[in-house]
N, C-alpha and C positions, 0 to 999 in steps of 0.2 A: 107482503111477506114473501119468501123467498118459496121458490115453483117447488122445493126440497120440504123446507114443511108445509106447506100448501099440501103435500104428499101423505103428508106425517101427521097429521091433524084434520081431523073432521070439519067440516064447515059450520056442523053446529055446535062443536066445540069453539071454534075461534067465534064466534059469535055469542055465546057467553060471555067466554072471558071479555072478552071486548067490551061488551056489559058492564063486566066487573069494574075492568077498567075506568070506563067513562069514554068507551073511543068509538060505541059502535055509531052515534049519532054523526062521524066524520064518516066513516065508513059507506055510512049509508046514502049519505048526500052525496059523494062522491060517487059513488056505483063500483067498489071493491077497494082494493086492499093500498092501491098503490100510492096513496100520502098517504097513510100512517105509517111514522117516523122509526126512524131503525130501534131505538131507546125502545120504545113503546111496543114494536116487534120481541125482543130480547125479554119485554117483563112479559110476555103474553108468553112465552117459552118455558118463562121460568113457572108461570100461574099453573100450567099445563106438566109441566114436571111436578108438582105441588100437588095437584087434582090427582095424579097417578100413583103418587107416592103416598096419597090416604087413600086411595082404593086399592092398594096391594095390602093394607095395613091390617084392612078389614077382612 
């Protein structure tokens, strides 16, 4: 992910959604962020705009 939302996002956030996703098992054999695919970056942006847009609801 980009050093911008790397900023913009908690580590235990992105490591959720990534969960959610199905990517953290890349993530984690890897040792960070840097093959998971831009595609994959963008819906982890969009999960995260999602997760904020039902806790402002509430």
């Amino acid at each position: 992910m980009s050093s911008k939302t790397n900023s913009m996002m908690s580590e235990n956030l992105k490591i959720e959604i990534a969960k959610e996703l199905g990517v953290y098992d890349l993530v984690k054999k890897d040792g960070g962020w840097g093959n998971v695919s831009s595609k994959t970056c963008g819906n982890m942006v969009s999960k995260a705009i999602e997760i904020a847009n039902r806790n402002l609801e509430k």
